[in-house]
MMTF fields as JSON, N, C-alpha, C and O atoms, coordinates in Angstrom:
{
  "mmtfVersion": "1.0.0",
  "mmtfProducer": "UNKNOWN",
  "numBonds": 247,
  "numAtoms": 248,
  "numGroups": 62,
  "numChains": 1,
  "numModels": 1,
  "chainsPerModel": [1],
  "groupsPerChain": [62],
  "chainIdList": ["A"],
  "bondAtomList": [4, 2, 8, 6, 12, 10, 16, 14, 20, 18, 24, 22, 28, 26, 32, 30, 36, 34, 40, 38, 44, 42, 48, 46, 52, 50, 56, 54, 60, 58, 64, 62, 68, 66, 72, 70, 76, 74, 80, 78, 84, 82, 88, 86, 92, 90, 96, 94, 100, 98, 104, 102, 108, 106, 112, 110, 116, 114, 120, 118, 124, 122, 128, 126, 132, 130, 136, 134, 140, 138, 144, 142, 148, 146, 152, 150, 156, 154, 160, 158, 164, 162, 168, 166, 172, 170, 176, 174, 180, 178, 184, 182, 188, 186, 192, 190, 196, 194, 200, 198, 204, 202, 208, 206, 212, 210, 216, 214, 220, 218, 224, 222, 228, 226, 232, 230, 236, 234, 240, 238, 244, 242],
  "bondOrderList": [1, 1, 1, 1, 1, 1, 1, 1, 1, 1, 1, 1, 1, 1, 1, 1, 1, 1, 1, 1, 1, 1, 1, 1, 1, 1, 1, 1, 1, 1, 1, 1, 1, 1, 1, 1, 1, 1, 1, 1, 1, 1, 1, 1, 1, 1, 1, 1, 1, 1, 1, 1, 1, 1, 1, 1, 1, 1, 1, 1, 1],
  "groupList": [{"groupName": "UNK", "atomNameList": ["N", "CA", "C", "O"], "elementList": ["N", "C", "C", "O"], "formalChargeList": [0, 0, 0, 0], "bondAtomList": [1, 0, 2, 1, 3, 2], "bondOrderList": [1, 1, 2], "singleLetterCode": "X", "chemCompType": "L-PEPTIDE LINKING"}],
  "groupTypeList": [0, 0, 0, 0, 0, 0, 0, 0, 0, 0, 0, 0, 0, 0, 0, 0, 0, 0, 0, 0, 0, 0, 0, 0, 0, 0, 0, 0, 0, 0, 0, 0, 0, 0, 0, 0, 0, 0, 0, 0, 0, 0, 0, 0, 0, 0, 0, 0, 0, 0, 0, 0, 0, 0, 0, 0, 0, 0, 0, 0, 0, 0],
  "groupIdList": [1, 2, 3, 4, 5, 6, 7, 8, 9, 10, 11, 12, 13, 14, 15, 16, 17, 18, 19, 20, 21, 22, 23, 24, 25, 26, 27, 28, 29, 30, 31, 32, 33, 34, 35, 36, 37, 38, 39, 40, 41, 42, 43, 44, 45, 46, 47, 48, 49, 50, 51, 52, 53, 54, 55, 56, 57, 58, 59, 60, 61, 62],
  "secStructList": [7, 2, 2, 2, 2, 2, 1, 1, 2, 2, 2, 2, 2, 2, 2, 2, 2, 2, 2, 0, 0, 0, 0, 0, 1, 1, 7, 7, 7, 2, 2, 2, 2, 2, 2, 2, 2, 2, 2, 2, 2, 2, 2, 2, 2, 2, 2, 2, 2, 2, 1, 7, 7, 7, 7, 1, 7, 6, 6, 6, 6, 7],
  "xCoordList": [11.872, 11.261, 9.745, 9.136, 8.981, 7.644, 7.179, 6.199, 7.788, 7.515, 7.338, 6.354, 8.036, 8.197, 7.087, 6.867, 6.431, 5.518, 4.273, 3.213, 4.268, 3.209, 2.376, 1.242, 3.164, 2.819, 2.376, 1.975, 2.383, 1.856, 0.285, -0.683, 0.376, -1.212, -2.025, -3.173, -1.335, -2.539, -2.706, -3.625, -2.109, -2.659, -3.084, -3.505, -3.134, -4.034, -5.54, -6.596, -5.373, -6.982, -7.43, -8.068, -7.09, -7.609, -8.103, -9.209, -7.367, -7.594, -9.115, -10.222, -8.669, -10.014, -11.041, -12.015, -11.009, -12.094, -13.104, -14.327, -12.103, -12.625, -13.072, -14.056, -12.815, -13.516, -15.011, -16.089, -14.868, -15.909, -16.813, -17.91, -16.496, -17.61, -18.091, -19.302, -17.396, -17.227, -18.363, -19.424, -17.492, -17.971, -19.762, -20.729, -20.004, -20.771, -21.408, -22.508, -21.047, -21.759, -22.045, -22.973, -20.917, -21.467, -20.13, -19.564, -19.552, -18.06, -17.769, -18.121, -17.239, -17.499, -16.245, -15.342, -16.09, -15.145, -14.029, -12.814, -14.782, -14.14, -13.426, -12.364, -13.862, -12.761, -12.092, -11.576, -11.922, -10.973, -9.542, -8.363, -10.151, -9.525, -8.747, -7.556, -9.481, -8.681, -7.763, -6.767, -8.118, -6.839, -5.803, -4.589, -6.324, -5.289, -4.07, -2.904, -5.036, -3.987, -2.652, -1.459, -3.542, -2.761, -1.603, -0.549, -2.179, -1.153, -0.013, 1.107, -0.129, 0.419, 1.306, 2.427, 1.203, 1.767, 2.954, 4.137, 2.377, 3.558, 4.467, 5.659, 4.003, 5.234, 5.936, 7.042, 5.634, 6.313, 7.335, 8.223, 7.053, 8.09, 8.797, 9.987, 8.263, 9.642, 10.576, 11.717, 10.092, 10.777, 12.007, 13.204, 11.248, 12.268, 13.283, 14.277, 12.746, 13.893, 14.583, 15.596, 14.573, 15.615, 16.687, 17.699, 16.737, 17.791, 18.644, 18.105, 19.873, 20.915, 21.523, 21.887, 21.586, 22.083, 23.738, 24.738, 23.677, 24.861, 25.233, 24.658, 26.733, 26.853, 28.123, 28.686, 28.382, 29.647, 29.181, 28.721, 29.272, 29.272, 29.532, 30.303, 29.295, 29.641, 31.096, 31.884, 31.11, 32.028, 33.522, 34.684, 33.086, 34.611, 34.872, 35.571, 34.449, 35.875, 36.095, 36.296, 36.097, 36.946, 38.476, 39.306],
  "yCoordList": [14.103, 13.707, 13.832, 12.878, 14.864, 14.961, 13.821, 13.097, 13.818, 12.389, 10.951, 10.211, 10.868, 9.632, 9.906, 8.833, 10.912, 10.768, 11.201, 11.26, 11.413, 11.559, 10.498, 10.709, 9.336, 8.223, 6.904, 6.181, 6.492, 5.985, 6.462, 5.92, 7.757, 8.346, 8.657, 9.094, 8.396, 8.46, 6.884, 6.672, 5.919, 4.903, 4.134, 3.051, 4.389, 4.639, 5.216, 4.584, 6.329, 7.348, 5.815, 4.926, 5.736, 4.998, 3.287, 2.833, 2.701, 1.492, 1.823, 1.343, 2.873, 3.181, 3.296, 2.592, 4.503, 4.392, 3.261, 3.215, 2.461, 1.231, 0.618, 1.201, 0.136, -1.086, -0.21, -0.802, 1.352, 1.614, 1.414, 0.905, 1.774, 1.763, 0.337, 0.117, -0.441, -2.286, -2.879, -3.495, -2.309, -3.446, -2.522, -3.264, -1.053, -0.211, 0.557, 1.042, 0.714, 1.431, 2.977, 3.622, 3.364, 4.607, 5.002, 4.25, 6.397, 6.619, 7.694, 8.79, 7.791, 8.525, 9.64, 8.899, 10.454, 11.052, 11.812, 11.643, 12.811, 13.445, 12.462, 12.852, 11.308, 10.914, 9.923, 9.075, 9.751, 9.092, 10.253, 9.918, 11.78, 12.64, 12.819, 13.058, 12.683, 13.267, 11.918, 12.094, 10.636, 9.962, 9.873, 9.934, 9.747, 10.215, 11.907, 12.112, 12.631, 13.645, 13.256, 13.442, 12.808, 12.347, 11.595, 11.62, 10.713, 9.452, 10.815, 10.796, 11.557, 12.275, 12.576, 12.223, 13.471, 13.679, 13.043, 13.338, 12.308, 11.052, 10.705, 10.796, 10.191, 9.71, 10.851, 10.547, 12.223, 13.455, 13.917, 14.742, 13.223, 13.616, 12.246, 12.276, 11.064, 9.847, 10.286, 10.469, 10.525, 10.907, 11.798, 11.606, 12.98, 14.112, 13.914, 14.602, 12.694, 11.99, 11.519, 11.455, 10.89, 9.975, 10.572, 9.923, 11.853, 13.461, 13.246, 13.173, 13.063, 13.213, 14.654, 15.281, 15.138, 16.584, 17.065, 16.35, 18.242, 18.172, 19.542, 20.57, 18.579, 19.056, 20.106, 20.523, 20.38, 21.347, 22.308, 22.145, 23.203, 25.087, 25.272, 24.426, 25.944, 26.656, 27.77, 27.821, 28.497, 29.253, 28.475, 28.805, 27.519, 26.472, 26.496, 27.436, 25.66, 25.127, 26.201, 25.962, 27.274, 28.8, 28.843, 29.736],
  "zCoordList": [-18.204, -16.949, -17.03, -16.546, -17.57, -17.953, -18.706, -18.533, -19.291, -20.193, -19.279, -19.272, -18.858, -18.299, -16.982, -16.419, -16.43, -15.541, -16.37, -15.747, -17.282, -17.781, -18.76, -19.19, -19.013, -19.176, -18.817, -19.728, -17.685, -16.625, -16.629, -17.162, -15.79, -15.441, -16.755, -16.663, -18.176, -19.17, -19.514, -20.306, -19.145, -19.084, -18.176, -18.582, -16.658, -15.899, -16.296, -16.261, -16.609, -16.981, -17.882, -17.318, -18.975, -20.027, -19.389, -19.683, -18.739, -18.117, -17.401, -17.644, -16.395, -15.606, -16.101, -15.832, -17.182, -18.188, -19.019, -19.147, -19.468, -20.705, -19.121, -18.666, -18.724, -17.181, -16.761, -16.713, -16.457, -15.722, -17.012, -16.78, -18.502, -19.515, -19.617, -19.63, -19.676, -19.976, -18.741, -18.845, -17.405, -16.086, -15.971, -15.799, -16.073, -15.121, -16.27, -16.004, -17.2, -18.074, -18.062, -18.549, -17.328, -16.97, -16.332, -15.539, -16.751, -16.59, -15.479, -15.914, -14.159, -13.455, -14.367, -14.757, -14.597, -15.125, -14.229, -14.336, -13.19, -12.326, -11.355, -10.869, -11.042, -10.598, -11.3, -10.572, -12.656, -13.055, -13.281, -13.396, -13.294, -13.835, -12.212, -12.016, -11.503, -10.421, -9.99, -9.289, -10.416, -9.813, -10.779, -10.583, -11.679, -12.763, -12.814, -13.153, -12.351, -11.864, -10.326, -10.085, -9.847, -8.521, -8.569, -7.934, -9.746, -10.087, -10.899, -10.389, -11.664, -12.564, -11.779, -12.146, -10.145, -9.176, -8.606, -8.441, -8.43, -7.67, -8.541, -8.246, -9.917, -10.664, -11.134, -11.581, -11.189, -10.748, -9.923, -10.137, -8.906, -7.524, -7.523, -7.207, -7.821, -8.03, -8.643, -8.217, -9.874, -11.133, -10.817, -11.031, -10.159, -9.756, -8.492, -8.262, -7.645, -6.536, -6.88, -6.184, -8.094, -9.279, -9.163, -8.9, -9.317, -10.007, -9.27, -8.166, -9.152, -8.208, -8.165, -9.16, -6.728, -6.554, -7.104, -7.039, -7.556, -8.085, -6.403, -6.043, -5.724, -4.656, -4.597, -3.585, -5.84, -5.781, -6.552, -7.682, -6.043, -6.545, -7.519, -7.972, -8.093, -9.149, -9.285, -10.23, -8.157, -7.586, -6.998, -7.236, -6.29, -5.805, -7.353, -7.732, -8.266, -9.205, -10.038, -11.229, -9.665, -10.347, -9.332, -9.502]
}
């Protein structure tokens, strides 16, 4: 599951990056880092909504 949200937001960071160096010449960093964390976030908690609950006890099937 780390994996799979953690791939997205490093190619995010990198997109953001090459454009601001390309278009602006000049790389804001902190916030590529911080949307890139954010993004890291979210596809975090998708990821982990994916999970289907396991709804029976442990104790019932004894």
């Amino acid at each position: 599951m780390l994996k799979e949200s953690i791939q997205f937001p490093l190619i995010n960071f990198g997109v953001l990056t090459l454009y601001q160096f390309v278009m602006n010449n000049e790389i804001r960093w902190m916030d590529n880092i911080g949307v890139g964390f954010v993004t890291f976030l979210i596809m975090l908690l998708y990821n982990w909504s994916k999970v289907p609950y396991k709804w029976k006890k442990e104790k019932e099937d004894e």
